[in-house]
N, C-alpha and C positions, 0 to 999 in steps of 0.2 A: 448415306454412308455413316455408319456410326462412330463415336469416338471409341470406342470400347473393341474395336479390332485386333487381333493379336497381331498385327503384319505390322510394325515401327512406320514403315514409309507408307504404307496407305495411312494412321495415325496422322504421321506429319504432316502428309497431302490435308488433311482436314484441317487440321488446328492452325497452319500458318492462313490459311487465306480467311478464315473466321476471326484470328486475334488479329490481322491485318484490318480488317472490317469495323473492332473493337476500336483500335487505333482511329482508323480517319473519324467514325462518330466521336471518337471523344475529340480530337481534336478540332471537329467542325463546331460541338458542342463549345469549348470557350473560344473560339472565335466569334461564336451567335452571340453566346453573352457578353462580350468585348462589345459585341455593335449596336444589343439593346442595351446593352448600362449606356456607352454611346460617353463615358470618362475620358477624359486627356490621358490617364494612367493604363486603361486598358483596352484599349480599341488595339485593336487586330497586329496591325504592327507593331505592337510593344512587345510581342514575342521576340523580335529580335534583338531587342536592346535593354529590355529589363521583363525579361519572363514571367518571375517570381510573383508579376503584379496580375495580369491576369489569371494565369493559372490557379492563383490562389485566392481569387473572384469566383471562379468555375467551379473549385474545388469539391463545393459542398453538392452541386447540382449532379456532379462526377457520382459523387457517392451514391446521391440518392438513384440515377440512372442505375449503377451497379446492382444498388437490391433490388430494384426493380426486374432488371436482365436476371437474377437469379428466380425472381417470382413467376413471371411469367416465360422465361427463357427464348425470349423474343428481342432481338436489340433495338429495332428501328422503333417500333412502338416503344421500350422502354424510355430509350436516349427522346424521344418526342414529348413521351408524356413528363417525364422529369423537366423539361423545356417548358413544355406548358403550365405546369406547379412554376417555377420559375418567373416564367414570365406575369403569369396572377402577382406575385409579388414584388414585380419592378411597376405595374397597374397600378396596385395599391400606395405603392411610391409616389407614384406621379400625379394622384390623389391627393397626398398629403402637401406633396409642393406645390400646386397650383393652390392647393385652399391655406395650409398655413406658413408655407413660403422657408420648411426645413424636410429634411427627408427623415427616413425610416429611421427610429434607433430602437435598441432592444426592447427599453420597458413598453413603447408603442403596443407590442404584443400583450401588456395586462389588459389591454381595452376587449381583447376575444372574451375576459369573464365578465364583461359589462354589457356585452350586448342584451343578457336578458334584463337584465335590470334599469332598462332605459336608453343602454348604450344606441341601440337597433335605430331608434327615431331621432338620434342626432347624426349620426352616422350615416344614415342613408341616404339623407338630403345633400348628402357631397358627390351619390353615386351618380355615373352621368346621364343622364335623359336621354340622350339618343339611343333607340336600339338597337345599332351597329356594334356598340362592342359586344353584346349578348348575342346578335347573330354570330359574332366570328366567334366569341366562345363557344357557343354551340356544333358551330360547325368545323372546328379545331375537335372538337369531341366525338364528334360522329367519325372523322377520319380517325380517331386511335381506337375506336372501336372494331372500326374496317380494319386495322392494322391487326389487331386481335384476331379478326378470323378469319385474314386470308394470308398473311405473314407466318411463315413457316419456321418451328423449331429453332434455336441457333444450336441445339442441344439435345440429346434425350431425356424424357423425365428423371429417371433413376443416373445417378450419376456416384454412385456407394458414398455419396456423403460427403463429395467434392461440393456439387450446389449448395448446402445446409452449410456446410463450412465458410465458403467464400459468401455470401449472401450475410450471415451471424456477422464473419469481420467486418463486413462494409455498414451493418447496421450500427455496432459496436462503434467504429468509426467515425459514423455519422453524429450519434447520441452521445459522444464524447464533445463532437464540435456545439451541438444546441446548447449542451448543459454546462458549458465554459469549461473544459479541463486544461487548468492551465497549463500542461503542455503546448500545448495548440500553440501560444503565446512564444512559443520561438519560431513560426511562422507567422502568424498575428501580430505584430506588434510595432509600436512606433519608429523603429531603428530599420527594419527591415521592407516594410511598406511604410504609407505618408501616413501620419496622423496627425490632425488641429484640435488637440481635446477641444479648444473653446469653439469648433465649427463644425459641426458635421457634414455641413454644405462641402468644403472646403474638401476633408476627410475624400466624401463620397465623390467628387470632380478627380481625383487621383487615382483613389484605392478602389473603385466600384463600391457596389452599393453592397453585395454582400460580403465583403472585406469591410466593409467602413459597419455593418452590424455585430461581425465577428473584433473587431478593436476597438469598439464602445462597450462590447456583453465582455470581454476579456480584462480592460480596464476596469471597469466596472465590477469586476467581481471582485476584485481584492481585499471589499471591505473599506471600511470607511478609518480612513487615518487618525491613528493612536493623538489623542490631545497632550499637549507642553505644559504640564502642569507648572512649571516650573514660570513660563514666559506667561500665563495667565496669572501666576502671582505674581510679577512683577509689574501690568497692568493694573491688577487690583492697589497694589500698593501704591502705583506711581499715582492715578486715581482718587486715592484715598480723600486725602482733603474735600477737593470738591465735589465727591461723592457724600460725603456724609453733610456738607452745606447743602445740597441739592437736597435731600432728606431730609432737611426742618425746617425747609420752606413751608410758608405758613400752609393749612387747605384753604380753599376756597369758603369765603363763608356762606350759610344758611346750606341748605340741602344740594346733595349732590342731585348733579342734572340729571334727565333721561339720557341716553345714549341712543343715535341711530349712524350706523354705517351703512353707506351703498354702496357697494362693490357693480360699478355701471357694468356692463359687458362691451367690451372692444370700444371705451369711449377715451376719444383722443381729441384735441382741439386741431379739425386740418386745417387750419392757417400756417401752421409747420412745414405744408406743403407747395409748392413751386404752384402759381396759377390762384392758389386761395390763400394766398398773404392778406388782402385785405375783405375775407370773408368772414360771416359773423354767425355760424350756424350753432353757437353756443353762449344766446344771450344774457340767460340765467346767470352760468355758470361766471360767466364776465361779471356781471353785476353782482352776485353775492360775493365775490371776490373783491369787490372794493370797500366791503365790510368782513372779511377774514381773512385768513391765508392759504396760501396757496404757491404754486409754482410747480416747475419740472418730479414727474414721480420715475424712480427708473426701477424697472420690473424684471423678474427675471425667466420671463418667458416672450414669446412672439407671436400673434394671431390664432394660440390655441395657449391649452394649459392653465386655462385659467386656475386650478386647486396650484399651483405652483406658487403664485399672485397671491391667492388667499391663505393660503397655511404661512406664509410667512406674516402678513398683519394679525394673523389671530394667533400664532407664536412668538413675534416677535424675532424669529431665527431667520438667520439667510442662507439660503439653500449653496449660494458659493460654498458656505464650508460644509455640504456636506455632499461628497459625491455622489455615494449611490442614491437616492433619492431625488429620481426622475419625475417620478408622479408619487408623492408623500402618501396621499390618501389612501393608497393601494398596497404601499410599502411600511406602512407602519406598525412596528411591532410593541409599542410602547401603548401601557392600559390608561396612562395619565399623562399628557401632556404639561410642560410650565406654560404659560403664558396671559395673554389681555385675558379672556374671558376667567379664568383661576384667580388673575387679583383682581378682577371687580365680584366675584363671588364672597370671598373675604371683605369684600366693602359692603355686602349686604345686596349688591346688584342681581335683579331675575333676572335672566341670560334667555335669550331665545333665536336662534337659526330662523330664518324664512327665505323660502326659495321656490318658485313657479314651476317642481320639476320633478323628475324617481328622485325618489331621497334616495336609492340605493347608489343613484349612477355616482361613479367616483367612489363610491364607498363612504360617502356622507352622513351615512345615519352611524357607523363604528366609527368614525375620525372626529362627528362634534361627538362624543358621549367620550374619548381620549384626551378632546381638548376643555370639554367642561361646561358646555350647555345645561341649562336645564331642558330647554324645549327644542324641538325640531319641527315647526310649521311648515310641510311640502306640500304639494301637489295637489294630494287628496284633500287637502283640507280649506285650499280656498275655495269661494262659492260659485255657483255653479254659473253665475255670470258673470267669473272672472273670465274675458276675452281675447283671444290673441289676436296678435297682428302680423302677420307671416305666417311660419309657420312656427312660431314659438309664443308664449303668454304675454302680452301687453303690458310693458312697463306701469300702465295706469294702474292695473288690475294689483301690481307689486304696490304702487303705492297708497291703495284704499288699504290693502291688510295689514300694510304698516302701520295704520290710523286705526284699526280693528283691535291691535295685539296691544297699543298704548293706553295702559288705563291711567285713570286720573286722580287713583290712590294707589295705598301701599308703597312697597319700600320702589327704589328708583331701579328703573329697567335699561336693559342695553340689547338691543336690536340689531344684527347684523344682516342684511338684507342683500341679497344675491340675486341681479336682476338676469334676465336671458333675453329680452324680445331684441337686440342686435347681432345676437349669435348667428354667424354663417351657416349655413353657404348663403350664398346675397344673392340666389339668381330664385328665390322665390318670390310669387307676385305678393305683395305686401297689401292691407285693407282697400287703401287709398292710393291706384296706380296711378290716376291724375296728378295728384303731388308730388309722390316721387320722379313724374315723368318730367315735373316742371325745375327740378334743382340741377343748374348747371353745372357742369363737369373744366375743366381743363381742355385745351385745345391739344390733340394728339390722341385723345382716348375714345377710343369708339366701342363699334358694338358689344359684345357679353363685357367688357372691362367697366365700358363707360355705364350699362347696365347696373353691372355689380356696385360700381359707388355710390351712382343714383339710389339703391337699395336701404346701403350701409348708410347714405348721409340723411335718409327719410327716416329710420327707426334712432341714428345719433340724434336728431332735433326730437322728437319724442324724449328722449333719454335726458336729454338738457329741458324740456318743459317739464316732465314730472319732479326734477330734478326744484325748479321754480315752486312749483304747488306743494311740494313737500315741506319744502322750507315756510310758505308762508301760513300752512297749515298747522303746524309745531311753535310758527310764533302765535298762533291764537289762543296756544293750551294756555292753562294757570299753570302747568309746573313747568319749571323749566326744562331747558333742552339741548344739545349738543349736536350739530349735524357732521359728520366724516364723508368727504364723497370721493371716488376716485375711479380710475380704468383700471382694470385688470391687466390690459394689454393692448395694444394697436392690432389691429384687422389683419386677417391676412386679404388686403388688397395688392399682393406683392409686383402686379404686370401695368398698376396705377402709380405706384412709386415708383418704378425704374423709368416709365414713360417723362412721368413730370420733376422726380428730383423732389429734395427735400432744402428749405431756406437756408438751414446752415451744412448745407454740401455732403453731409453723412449717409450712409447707408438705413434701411430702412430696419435692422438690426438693433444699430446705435439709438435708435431716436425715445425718447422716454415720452413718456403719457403725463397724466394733470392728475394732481389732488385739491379739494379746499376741505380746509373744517372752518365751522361757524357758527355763530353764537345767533340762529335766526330771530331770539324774540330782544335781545340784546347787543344787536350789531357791534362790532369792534374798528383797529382803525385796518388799514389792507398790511398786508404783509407779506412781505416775498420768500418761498425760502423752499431750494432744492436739496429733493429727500428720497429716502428708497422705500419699499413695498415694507421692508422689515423695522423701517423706524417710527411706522406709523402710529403704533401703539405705545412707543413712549411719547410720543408728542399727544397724543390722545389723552394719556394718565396728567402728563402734565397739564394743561389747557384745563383737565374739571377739577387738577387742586392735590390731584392724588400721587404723593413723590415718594410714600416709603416701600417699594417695591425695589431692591438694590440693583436687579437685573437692567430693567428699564431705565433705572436712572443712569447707568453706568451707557444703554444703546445712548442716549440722550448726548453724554458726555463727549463717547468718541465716536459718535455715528456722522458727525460733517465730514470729518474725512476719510470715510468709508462708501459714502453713498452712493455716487459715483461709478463704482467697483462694480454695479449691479448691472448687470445688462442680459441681453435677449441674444444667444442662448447662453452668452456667459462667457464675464469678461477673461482678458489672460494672464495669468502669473506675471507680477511685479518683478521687477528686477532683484536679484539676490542685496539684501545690503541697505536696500534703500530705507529710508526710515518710515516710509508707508509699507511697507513690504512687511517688515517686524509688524508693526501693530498690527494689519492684516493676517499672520500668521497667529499672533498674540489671540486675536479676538475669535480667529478659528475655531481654537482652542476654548476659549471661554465657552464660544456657543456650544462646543462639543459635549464639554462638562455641563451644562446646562442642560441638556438635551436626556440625558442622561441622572438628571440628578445629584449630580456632585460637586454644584457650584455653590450651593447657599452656607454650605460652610466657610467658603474660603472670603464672601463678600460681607463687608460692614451690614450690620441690621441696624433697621429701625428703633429708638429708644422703647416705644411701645406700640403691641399691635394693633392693627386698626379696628375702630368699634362696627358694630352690625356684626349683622348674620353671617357667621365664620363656616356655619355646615353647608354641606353642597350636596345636592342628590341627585342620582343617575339623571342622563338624560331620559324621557318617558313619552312617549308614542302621544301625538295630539291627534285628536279629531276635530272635525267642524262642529260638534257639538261643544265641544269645552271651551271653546274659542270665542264663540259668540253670545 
């Protein structure tokens, strides 16, 4: 029977029991996704007492079914396969919380331009082993295909321009919701569904998981908040004094040190944790700590993210103040960066990146050449029996090329060294499965969990023994030398924390990670002192002597009672008023202007510049020929 009749009531005969049809899929459609988000906010019954919350969960999936029914003008295939696209993305969710213990947010999506450049081989090792979920995709697919060619018309082809019409708005529609048109934003938004800027977890337990994408890409787009020029000078001024005593602090005498930082991957001391309070699986790092300092590091990411961790010690900037900049690396529009590696270039210091890995993944080889490297030492360039342990490059293997790139003349060098061999997922068999098989776990944790620690705490002691030879190998040089060492971020073991609990009662969010710096051929006395990922580099400058950089000396100043503030995914607004609250918005500010370029005017300089090599040259492509 066609629509196109000229008879009114055969018409109506048609179109009511079709749009009726349209109705219950759509409605069965957000009650499906009500039951696979599987939220407090939107499961099935919240239709009757707050609508607004699933519906507008559904809404997008709505859509895309919509273009679909006009593409192939089939409903039950359409409204299935929009379900199955659907569904692939609350999968990949579920992915990301079992390995790094936060769900989906927008920037997640710059990782689709990374899979070819390395992304694919970190990424894949999260996908699941079993071949059941491939079988049921598979076979979820052969049924829309079946749907395809025995489900009949909901429509005729030719429809003068109604299908092209309604299919265009729902695309329109659609392409308005991905690309953030802040319209959207008067159904999106935190007043009318729940929003925890500082939780996504939280957000997504409420609002559904694609409500909690669409009011993180909505927030998120607004642009990053106008700086107080005003409350940053008042800062600089109040400041002032012991900013510019801090600046003629003597240097250090005779030549400045080598410099090496290790950026460990997911190293965290678990005595933090319930069951290994009196375990010692970080002996090194214990003992070089009674000849430097050291203490609590609080980071501002959790079980992933590590460029988050790292752009902030090699800028010195902390991500709290800058909201959009999710994954820095990916988002950075800036050709020049301020920060650590720029004032040791001014001090005459060769700079060089080294990391076991695609220099592309992260967008690593355009982010150090922004932040001021001279070298970038990856992948290709260590030798050919650098060896892994898992499935990633062997901390050892990181620490011979660290010993490789340290020469024993020339001007003084600074090494920033990016280790991988702890990187998740932990359910790969690692060299030596005897060892790992023999390191006990907590009472309550069993198979793939108690697995996965056993993994994590076999490649952490690796991570704390190179961590040992490094340092004793640096004390053996004739020049001197500087060691930085710290985690990036605590693991995502998130089904091992909630089992066993954490010593001082907090959330596995809350808990910060461990730094030392170290004087290895020159032991000092111990030293205690809680710091954040972004204050690293002023205590870095200061410890080898170097105080006339105003920025840093200024983190130095008022970073105790900021540091704190930094947490995983990110602490929450201070209360209006409070006098931590000011400086916090004060220093937002500052960083903003900084970030940008338009603070070094406002802050005291140094009486005169510092001597050495003041030029810098591009970052430039290393081989393993240049190297050796």
């Amino acid at each position: 029977m066609s629509l196109n009749s000229a008879n009114p009531s055969v018409r109506w005969r048609v179109i009511v029991p079709r749009a009726a049809l349209l109705l219950l899929l759509a409605l069965a459609f957000v009650l499906l996704t009500g039951l696979l988000d599987g939220g407090v906010g939107v499961a099935p019954l919240r239709l009757f007492d707050q609508a607004r919350f699933p519906l507008a969960n559904a809404w997008p999936g709505l859509l895309l079914a919509g273009i679909l029914l006009a593409i192939s003008r089939r409903a039950l295939l359409s409204f299935a396969l929009a379900f199955l696209l659907q569904g692939l993305l609350y999968a990949v969710n579920v992915l990301k919380v079992a390995n790094l213990g936060t769900p989906l947010l927008p920037d997640d999506f710059r990782i689709v331009g990374q899979l070819h450049k390395g992304g694919m081989h970190i990424l894949s090792g999260y996908l699941p082993h079993s071949p059941w979920p491939y079988l049921g995709l598979l076979a979820a697919l052969a049924l829309i295909v079946m749907a395809w060619r025995l489900e009949p018309p909901l429509f005729p082809r030719r429809t003068r321009g109604a299908r092209l019409l309604g299919g265009g708005v729902l695309a329109l529609a659609l392409a308005s919701i991905l690309v953030g048109l802040p319209a959207w934003a008067k159904v999106y938004n935190g007043r009318t569904l729940w929003l925890e800027p500082w939780s996504a977890t939280s957000t997504t337990a409420h609002s559904g998981l694609v409500s909690t994408l669409m009011l993180f890409h909505l927030e998120y787009n607004k642009g990053e908040r106008k700086p107080d020029r005003a409350a940053a000078a008042r800062l600089i001024e109040q400041s002032a004094p012991a900013l510019l005593q801090s600046m003629q602090a003597p240097a250090s005498a005779g030549e400045l040190p080598d410099i090496v930082v290790v950026q460990s991957e997911s190293f965290f001391d678990p005595s933090i944790m319930r069951g290994y309070e009196r375990s010692n699986f970080t002996p090194n790092l214990r003992r070089l700590a009674t000849h430097g300092t050291t203490g609590k590091l609080h980071v501002p990411t959790f079980g992933g993210g590590t460029i988050r961790t790292e752009f902030e010690v090699l800028t010195g900037l902390s991500l709290r103040y800058f909201d959009n900049l999710q994954f820095p690396y990916l988002q950075m529009s800036h050709k020049a960066l301020p920060g650590l590696v720029r004032t040791l270039n001014r001090h005459g210091y060769r700079t060089t990146a080294l990391h076991g890995n695609d220099p592309a993944f992260w967008n690593r080889t355009t982010a150090f050449k922004a932040i001021g490297f001279d070298r970038f030492v990856s992948q290709s360039s260590f030798p050919p029996t650098a060896t892994n342990d898992g499935q990633y490059m062997a901390d050892s293997a990181m620490t011979d090329e660290i010993m490789v790139q340290l020469k024993d003349d020339g001007p003084p060098q600074f090494i920033f060294a990016i280790s991988i061999e702890a990187h998740g997922p932990y359910d790969v068999e690692p060299a030596h499965a005897a060892e790992r098989d023999a390191i006990p776990v907590p009472e309550g944790i069993s198979g793939r969990d108690k697995l996965e620690l056993q993994t994590y705490l076999y490649h952490l002691k690796h991570a704390d023994a190179e961590l040992g030879r490094l340092a004793k190998l640096l004390a053996r040089r004739q020049r001197p030398s500087v060691l930085l060492f710290y985690g990036d971020h605590l693991p995502a073991l998130s089904n091992s924390y909630q089992t066993t609990g954490f010593v001082d009662g907090g959330d596995m969010l809350g808990q910060a990670g461990v730094w030392l710096l170290v004087d290895p051929k020159h032991p000092g006395k111990r030293s205690k002192v809680e710091t954040a990922s972004w204050l690293l580099p002023g205590k870095l400058l200061a410890h080898v002597g170097i105080h006339d950089d105003p920025y840093f000396a200024l983190t130095e100043l008022v970073g105790p009672q900021l540091a704190a503030l930094t947490e995983a995914p990110g602490a929450p607004p201070l209360p209006a008023g409070d006098a931590q609250q000011q400086l916090d918005q004060a220093m937002a500010s500052i960083e903003q202007l900084h970030m940008g370029g338009k603070l070094d005017k406002m802050l005291p300089q140094p009486a005169a510049a510092p001597s050495g090599n003041i030029a810098h040259q591009d970052i430039a492509p290393v081989h393993a020929s240049a190297t050796r």
